[in-house]
C-alpha positions as YAML, in Angstrom:
chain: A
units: angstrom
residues:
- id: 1
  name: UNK
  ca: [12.28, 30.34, -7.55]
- id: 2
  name: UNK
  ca: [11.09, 28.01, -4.82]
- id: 3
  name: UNK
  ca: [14.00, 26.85, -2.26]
- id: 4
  name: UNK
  ca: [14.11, 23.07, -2.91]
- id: 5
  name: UNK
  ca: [14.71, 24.75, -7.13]
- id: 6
  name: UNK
  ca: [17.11, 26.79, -5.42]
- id: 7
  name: UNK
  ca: [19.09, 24.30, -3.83]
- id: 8
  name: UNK
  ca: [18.87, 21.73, -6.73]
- id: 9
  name: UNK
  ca: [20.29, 24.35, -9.07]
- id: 10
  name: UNK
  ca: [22.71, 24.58, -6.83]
- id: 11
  name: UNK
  ca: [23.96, 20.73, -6.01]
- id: 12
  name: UNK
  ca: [23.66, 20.76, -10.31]
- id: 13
  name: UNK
  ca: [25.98, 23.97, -10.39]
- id: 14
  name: UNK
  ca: [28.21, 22.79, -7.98]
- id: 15
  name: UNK
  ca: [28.77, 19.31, -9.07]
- id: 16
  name: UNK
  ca: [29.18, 20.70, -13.08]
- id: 17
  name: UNK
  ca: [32.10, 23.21, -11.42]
- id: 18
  name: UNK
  ca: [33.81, 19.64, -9.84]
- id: 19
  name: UNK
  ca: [33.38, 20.18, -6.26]
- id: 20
  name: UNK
  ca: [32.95, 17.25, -3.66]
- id: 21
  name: UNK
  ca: [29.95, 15.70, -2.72]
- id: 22
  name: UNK
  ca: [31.18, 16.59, 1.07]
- id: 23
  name: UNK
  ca: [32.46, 20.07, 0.20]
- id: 24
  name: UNK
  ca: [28.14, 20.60, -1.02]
- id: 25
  name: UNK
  ca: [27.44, 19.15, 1.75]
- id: 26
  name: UNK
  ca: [29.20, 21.04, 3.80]
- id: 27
  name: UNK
  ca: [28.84, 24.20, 2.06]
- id: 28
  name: UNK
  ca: [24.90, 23.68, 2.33]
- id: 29
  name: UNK
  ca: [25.01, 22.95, 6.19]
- id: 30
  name: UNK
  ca: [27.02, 26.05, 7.22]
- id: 31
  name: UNK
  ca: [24.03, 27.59, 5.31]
- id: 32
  name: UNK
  ca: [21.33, 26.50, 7.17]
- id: 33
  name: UNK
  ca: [20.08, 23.59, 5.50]
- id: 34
  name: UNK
  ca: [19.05, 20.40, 7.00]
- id: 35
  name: UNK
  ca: [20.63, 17.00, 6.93]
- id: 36
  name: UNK
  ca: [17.88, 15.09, 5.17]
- id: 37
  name: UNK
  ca: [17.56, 18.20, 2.68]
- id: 38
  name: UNK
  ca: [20.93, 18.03, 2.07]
- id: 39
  name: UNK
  ca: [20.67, 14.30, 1.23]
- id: 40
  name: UNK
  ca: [17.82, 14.49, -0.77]
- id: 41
  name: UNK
  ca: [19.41, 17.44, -3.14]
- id: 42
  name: UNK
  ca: [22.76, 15.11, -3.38]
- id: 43
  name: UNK
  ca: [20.69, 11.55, -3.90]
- id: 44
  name: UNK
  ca: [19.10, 13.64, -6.75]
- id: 45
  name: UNK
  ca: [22.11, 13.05, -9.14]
- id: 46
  name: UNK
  ca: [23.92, 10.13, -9.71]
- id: 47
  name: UNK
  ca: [27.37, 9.49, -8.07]
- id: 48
  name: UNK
  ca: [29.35, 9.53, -10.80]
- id: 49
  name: UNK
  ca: [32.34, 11.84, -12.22]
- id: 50
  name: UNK
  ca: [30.24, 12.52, -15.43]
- id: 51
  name: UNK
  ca: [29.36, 15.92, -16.40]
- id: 52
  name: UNK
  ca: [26.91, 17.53, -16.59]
- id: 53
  name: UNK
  ca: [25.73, 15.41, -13.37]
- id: 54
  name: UNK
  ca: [23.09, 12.37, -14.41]
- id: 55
  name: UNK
  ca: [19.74, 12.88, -13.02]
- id: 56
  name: UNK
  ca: [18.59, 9.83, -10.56]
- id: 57
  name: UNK
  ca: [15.16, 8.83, -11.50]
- id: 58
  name: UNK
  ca: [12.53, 10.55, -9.15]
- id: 59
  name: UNK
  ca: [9.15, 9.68, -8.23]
- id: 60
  name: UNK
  ca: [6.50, 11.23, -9.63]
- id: 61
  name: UNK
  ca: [2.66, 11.73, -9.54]
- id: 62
  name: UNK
  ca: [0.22, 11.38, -11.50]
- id: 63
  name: UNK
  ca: [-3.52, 12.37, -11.98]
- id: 64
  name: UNK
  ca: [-4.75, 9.18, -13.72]
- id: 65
  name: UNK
  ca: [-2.65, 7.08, -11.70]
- id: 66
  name: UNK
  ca: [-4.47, 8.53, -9.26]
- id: 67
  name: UNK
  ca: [-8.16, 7.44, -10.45]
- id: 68
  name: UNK
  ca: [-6.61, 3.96, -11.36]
- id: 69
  name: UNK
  ca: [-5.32, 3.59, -7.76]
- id: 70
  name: UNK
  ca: [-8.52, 4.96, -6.02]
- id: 71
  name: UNK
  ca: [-11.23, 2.85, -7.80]
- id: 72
  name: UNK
  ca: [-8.81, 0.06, -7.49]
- id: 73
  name: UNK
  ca: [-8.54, 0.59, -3.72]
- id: 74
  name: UNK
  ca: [-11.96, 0.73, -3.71]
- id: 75
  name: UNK
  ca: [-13.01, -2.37, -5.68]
- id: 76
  name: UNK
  ca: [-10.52, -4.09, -3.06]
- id: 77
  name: UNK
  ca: [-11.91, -2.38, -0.13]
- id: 78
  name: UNK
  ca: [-15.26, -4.20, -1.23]
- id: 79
  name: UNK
  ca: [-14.11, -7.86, -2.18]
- id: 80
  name: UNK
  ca: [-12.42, -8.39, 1.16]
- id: 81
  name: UNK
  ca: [-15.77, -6.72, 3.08]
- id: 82
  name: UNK
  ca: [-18.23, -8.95, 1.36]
- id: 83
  name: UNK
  ca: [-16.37, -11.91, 1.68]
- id: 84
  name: UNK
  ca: [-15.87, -11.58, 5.28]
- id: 85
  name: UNK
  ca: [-19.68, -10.71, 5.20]
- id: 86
  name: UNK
  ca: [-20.66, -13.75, 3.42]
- id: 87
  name: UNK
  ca: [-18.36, -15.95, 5.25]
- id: 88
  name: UNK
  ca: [-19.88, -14.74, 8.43]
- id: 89
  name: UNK
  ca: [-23.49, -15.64, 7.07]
- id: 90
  name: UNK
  ca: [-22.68, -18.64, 6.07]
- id: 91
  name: UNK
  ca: [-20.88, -19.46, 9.20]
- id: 92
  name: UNK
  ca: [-23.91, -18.43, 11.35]
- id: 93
  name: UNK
  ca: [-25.99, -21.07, 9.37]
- id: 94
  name: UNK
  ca: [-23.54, -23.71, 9.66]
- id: 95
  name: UNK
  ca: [-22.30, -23.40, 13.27]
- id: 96
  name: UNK
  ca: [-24.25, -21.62, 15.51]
- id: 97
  name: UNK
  ca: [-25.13, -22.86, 18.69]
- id: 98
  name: UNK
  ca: [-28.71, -21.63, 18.20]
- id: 99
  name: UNK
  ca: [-30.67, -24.14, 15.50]
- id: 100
  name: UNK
  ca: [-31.54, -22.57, 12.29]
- id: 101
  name: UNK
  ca: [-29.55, -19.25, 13.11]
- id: 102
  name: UNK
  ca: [-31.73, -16.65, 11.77]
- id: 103
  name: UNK
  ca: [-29.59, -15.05, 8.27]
- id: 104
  name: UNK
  ca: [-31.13, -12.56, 6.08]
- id: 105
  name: UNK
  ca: [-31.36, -13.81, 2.34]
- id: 106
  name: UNK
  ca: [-31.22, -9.99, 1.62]
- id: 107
  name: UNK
  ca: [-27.81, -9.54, 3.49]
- id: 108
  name: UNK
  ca: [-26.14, -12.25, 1.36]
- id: 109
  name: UNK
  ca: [-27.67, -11.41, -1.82]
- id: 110
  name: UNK
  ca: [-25.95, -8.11, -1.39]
- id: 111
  name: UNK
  ca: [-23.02, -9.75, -0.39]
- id: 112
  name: UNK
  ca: [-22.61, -11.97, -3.50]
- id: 113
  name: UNK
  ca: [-24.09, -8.69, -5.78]
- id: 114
  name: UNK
  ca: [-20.98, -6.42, -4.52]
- id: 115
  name: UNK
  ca: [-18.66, -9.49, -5.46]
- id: 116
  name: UNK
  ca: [-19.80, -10.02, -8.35]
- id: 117
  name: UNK
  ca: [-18.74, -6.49, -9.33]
- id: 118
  name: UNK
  ca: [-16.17, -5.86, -7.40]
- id: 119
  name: UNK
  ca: [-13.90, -8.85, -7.82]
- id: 120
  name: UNK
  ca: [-13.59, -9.26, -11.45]
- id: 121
  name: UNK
  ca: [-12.92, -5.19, -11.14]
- id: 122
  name: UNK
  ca: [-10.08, -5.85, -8.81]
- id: 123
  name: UNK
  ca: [-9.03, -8.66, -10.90]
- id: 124
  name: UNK
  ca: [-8.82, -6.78, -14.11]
- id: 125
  name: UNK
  ca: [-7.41, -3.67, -12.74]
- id: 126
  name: UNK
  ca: [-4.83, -5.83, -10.78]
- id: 127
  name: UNK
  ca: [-3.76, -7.65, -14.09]
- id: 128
  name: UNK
  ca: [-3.78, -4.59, -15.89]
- id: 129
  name: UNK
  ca: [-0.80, -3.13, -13.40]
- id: 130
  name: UNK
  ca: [1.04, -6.44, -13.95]
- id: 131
  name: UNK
  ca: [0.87, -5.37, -17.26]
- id: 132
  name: UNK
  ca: [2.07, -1.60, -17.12]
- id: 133
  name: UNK
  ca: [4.94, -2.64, -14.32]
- id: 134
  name: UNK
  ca: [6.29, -5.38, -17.19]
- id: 135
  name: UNK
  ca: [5.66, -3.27, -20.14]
- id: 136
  name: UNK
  ca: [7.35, -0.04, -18.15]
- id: 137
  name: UNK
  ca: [9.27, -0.34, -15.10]
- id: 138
  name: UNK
  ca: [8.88, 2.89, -14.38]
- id: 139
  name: UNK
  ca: [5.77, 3.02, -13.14]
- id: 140
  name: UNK
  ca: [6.77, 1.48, -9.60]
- id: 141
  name: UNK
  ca: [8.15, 4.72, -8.53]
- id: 142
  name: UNK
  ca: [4.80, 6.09, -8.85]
- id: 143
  name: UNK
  ca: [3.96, 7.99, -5.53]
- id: 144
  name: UNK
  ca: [0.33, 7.07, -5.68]
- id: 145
  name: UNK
  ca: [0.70, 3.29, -6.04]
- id: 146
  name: UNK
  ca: [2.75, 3.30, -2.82]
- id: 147
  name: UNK
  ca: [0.42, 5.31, -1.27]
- id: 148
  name: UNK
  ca: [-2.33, 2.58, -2.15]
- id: 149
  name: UNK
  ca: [-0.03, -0.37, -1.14]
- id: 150
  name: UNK
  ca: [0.66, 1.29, 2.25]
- id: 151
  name: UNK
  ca: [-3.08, 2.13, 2.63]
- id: 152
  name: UNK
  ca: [-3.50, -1.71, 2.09]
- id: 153
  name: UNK
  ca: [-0.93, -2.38, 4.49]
- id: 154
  name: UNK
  ca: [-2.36, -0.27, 7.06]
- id: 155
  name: UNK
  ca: [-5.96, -1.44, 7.33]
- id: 156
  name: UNK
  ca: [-4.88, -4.97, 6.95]
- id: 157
  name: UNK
  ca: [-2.71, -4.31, 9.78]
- id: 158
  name: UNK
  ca: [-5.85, -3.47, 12.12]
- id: 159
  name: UNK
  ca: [-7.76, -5.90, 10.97]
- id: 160
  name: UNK
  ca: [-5.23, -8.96, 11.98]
- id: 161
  name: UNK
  ca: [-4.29, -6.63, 15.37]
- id: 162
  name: UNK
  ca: [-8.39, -6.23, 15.77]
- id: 163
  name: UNK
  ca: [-8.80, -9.90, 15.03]
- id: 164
  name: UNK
  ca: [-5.74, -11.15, 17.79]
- id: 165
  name: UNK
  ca: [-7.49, -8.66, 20.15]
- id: 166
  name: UNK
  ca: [-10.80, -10.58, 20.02]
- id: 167
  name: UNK
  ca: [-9.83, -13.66, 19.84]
- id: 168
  name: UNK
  ca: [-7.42, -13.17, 23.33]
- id: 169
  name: UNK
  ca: [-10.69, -11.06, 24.37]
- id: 170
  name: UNK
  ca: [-12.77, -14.41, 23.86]
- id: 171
  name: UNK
  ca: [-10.48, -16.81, 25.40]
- id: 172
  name: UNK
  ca: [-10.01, -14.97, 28.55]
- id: 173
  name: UNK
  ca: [-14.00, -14.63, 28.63]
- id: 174
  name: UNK
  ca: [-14.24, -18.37, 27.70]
- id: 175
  name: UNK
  ca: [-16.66, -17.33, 25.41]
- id: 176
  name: UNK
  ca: [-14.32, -18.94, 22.32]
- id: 177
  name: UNK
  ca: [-17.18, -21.02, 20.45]
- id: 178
  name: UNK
  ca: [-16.42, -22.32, 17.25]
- id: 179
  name: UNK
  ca: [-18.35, -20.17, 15.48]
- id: 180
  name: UNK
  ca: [-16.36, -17.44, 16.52]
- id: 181
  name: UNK
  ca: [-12.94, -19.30, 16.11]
- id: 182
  name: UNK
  ca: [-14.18, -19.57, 12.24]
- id: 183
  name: UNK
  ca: [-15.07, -16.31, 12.25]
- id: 184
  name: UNK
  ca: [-11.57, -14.84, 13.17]
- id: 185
  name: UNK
  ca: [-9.54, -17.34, 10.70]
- id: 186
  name: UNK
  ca: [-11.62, -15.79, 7.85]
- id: 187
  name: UNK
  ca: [-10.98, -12.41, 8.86]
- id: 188
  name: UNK
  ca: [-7.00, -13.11, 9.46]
- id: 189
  name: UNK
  ca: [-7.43, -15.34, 6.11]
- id: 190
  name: UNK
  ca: [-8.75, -12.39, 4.24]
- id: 191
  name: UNK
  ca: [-6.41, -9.50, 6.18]
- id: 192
  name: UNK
  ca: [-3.34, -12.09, 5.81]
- id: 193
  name: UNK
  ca: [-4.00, -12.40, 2.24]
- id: 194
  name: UNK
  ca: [-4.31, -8.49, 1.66]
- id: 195
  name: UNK
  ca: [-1.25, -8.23, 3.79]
- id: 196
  name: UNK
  ca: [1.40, -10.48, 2.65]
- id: 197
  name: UNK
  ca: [0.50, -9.29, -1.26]
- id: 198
  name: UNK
  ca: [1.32, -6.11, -0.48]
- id: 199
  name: UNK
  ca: [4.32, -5.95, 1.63]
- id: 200
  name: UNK
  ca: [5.68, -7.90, -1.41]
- id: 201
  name: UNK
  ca: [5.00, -5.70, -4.26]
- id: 202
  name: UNK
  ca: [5.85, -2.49, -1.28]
- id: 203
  name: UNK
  ca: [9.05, -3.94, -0.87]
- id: 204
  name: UNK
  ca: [9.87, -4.65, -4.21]
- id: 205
  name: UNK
  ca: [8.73, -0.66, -5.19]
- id: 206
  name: UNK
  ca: [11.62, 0.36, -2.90]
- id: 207
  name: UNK
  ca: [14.29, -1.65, -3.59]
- id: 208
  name: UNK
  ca: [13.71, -0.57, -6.73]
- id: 209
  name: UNK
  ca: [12.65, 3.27, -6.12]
...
C-alpha cells in the first residue's frame, strides 16, 4: 500500500472510531508527517459528525480531457499568433514611415489560412466546455483544464510583461513611432484578452474546487 493510501485509511479509520480532527492531527505529526500532508488527508473528508466520514470531492484526471485540453490549447495558441501576425502586416502597410512598406502576400495568406482553421476550432471546442461545465459541474475540478487555464495565464503574462518592456525600451530610445505604438496595443489587446478570460474561469475553478 502506497503511504498517501496509508494515511487516508487511516484519517477514514480514525474519524469512523470518533476521534478529533486535532487528536489525527496530532497523532499524524508526532509520526512524522508533514503539515500540508496532514491537511490534505483531513480536507479529504468532509467536516461533519456523520459516519462513515463523507468523501470531499477530489480532482481528478483524465486522458481525454487531456486531448480536449491540448488541441484546444493549441488551436488558441494559433488564433492569438496569426492575429498578431496579420495585425502586424497590415499595420506595416498602413503606417510605416517607409512608402509602400514591403509585406509578403504569402505571409498573410498564411496568416488568414491558420485562422480560418484555428478560430472556429477554438470557438467550437470553447462552446463545447460551456456546455460540459453547465451540463456537469464536475468537470471544473478537472486537473488538466487548470493546467490549460494556468498555461494561458502564463504566456499571456509574458506577452503583456514583453510588450511593457518594449514599449518603455522604445520610449527611452525615442524610437516610439506609431507604427510601433499600434503594434504593442494589438499585442496587449490580444494578451489582455487571453488574460482576463482566463483568470475568470481560473478563479471560478477554485472557488469552486
Amino acid at each position: 500500500m502506497k503511504p498517501t493510501e496509508q494515511l487516508a485509511q487511516f484519517t477514514r479509520e480514525a474519524l469512523i472510531s470518533g476521534q478529533s480532527r486535532d487528536e489525527i492531527a496530532t497523532a499524524l505529526r508526532e509520526a512524522g508527517w508533514a503539515d500540508s500532508e496532514v491537511r490534505d488527508a483531513l480536507s479529504a473528508w468532509s467536516d461533519t459528525d456523520h459516519i462513515p466520514p463523507v468523501p470531499r470531492p477530489r480532482p481528478y484526471v483524465s486522458a481525454r480531457e487531456a486531448f480536449f485540453y491540448a488541441l484546444m490549447f493549441v488551436a488558441l495558441s494559433m488564433t492569438a499568433w496569426h492575429i498578431v501576425d496579420l495585425g502586424f502586416d497590415l499595420i506595416k502597410r498602413w503606417l510605416s514611415d517607409t512608402p509602400r512598406a514591403y509585406v509578403s502576400n504569402r505571409s498573410m495568406r498564411w496568416s488568414i489560412a491558420a485562422l480560418m482553421v484555428f478560430f472556429p476550432l477554438f470557438l467550437l471546442m470553447q462552446r463545447a466546455e460551456v456546455r460540459k461545465l453547465a451540463r456537469d459541474p464536475s468537470h471544473k475540478r478537472s486537473i488538466v483544464r487548470k493546467w490549460f487555464g494556468y498555461c494561458a495565464l502564463f504566456f499571456s503574462s509574458l506577452a503583456l510583461l514583453g510588450d511593457l518592456l518594449g514599449a518603455i525600451y522604445s520610449l527611452l530610445s525615442g524610437e516610439l513611432t506609431l507604427e510601433f505604438i499600434a503594434q504593442l496595443l494589438l499585442v496587449a489587446a490580444v494578451a489582455g484578452t487571453v488574460f482576463g478570460y482566463f483568470q475568470g474561469a481560473m478563479k471560478e475553478a477554485e472557488d469552486g474546487h
